[in-house]
C-alpha positions in Angstrom: 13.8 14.1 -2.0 13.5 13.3 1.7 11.7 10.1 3.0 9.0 12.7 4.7 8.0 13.6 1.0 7.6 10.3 -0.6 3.9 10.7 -0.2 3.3 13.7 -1.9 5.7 12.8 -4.7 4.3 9.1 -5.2 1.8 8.6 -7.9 -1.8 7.9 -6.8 -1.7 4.7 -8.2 0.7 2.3 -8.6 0.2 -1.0 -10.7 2.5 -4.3 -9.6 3.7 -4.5 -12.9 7.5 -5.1 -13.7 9.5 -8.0 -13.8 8.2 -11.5 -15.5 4.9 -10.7 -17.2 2.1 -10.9 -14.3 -0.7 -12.4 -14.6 -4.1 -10.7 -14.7 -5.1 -11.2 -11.3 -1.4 -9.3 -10.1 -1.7 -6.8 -12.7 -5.3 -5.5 -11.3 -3.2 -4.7 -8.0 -2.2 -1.2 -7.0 -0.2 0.4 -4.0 -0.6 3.8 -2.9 -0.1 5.5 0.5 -2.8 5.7 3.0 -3.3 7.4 6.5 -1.4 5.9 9.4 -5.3 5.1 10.9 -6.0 3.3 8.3 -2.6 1.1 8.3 -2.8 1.0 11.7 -7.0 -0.4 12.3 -6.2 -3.4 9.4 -2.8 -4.4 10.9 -3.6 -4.2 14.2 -6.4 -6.6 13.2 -4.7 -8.7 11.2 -0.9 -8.8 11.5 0.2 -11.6 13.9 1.6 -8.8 16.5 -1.6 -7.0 16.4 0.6 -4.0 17.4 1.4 -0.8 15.2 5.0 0.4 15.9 6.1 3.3 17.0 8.6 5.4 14.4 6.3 4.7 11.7 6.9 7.0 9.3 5.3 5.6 6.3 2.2 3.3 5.4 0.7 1.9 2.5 -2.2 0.1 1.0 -2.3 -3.0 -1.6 -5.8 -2.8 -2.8 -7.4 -5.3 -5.4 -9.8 -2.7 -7.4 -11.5 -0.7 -4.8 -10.9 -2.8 -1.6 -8.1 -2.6 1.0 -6.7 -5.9 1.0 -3.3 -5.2 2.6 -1.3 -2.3 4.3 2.9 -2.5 5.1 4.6 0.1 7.6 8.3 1.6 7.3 9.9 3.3 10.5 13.0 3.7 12.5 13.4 0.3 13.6 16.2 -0.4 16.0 18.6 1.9 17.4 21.6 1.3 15.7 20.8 -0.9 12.9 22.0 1.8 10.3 25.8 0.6 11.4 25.7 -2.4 9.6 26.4 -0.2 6.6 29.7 1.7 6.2 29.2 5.1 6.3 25.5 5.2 6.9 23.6 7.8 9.2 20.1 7.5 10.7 18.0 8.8 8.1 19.8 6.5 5.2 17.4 3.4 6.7 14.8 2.3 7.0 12.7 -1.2 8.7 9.7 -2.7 7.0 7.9 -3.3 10.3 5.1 -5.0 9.2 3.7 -6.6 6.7 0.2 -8.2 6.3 -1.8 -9.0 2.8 -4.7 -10.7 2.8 -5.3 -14.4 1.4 -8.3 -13.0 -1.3 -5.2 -11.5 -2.8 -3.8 -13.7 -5.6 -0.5 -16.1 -5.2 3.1 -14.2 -5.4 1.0 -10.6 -4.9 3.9 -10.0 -1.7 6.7 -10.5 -4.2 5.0 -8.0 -6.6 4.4 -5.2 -4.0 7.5 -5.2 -2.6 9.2 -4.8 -6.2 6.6 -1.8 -6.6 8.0 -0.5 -3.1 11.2 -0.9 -3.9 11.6 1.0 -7.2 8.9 3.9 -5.9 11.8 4.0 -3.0 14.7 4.7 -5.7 12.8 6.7 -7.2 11.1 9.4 -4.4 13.1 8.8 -1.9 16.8 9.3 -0.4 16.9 6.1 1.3 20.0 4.1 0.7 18.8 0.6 2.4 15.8 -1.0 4.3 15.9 -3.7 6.8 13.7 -6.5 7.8 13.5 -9.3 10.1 11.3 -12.9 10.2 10.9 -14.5 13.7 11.3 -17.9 13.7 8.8 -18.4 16.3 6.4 -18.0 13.9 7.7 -20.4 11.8 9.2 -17.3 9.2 12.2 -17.8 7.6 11.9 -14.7 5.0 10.9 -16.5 2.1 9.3 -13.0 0.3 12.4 -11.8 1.1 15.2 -14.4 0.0 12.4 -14.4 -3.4 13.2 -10.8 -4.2 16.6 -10.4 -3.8 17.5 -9.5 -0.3 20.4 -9.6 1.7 20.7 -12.1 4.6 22.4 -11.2 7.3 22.0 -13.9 10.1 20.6 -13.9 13.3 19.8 -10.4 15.0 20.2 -9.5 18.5 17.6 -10.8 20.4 15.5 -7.7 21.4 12.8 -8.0 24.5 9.3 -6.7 24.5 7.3 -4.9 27.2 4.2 -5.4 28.7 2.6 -2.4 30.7 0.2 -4.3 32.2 -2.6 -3.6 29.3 -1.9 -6.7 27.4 -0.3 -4.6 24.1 3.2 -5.9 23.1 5.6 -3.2 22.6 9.2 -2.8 21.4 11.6 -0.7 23.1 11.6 2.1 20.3 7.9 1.8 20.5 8.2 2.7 24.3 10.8 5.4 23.6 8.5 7.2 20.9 5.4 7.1 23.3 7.0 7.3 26.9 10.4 9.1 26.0 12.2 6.1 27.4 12.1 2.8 27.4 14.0 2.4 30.6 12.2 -0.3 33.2 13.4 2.0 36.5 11.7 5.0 34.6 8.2 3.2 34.7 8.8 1.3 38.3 9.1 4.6 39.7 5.9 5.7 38.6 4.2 2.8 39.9 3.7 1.6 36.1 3.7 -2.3 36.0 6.4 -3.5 33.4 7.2 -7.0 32.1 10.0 -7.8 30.0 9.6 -10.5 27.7 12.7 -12.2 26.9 12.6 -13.0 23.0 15.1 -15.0 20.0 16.7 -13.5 17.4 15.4 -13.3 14.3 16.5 -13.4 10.9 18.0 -10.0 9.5 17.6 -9.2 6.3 18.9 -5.9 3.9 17.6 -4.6 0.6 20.2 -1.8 -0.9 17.5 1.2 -2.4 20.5 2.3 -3.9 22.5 -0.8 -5.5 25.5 1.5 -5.0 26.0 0.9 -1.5 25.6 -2.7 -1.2 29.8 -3.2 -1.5 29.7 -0.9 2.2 27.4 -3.8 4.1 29.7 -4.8 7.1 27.6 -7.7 8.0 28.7 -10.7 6.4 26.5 -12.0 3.6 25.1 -15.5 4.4 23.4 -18.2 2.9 19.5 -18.2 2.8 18.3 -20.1 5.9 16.0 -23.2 4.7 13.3 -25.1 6.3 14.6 -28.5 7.8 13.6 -31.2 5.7 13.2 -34.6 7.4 15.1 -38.0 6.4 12.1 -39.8 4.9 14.2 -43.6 5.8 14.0 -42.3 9.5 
């Protein structure tokens, strides 16, 4: 089945179960798709960005009985990041773009949704591998990640963002899916103000959908990065 048809063919409810026994607080949680609105209005709000990507092509809601408590968004991602995998084409990726649950939602809930993700992937979808990245700006090391078994890759190349003089953060595929390019002579010649803002890499991680193309991964595999931890004598 294609990625485009992973909403019809996931089931209306899915329960974080799986793995060590949950307890009953994570066993009450469910993730099903919602509209891209929806997605868009709670992590807009709430998501440190505050920006929905463009590419999207998938959202979903964590809900905790009948309330939306969370929402996560798969899209394109960058441009070429499906090279970092021998043999891979476009459409065999994925990037978990953002990510936002809410703290009413009880402790290790993002480890449990992503394992729900993850196996509703293998199961509905065609995707081979998904991609994610933590910015260390904010202090994010990929912690969820390096907990459920993901890849890490090292440092990314650092990517800028655009301002277009309304205040809203975008990335350059963002600005390609809106604008059709995301080229800055393109929008000075319109009289469109544009600012670049320079940012760091961030840390890259992969997750193999399929476990049998983990052994095609041309980025080396690195240790997980860990927080400094000061000399308590100094």
């Amino acid at each position: 089945m294609s990625v485009g048809g992973v909403v019809e063919a996931w089931p209306a409810t899915q329960r974080a179960g799986g793995g060590a026994i949950p307890t009953p607080a994570l066993q009450s949680l469910t993730v099903r798709p919602i509209s891209h609105r929806a997605a868009k209005e709670l992590l807009v709000r709430n998501h440190y960005l505050h920006t929905m990507p463009g590419g999207t092509q998938m959202t979903f809601g964590v809900f905790l009985g009948q309330r939306l408590l969370g929402a996560f968004a798969l899209g394109v991602g960058p441009f070429n990041a499906y090279r970092l995998v021998e043999g891979a084409s476009p459409t065999d990726c994925l990037t978990l773009s953002r990510l936002w649950l809410s703290e009413e939602l009880p402790k290790n809930s993002e480890s449990r949704v992503l394992g729900v993700v993850m196996r509703s992937l293998r199961r509905h979808t065609n995707l081979k591998f998904l991609l994610s990245y933590a910015d260390p700006t904010q202090g994010h090391l990929g912690t969820i990640y390096q907990a459920t078994g993901w890849i890490y890759t090292g440092l990314s190349q650092a990517m800028p963002l655009y301002d277009l003089g309304d205040g809203q953060i975008r990335h350059s595929r963002s600005l390609a899916h809106g604008y059709g390019t995301h080229s800055i002579r393109y929008f000075q010649h319109r009289g469109v103000p544009i600012e670049v803002i320079s940012q760091p890499p961030k840390h890259r991680y992969v997750y193999f959908v399929d476990p049998m193309w983990r052994g095609k991964l041309k980025a080396p595999k690195l240790p997980y990065p860990k927080r400094e931890v000061l000399d308590a004598s100094g």
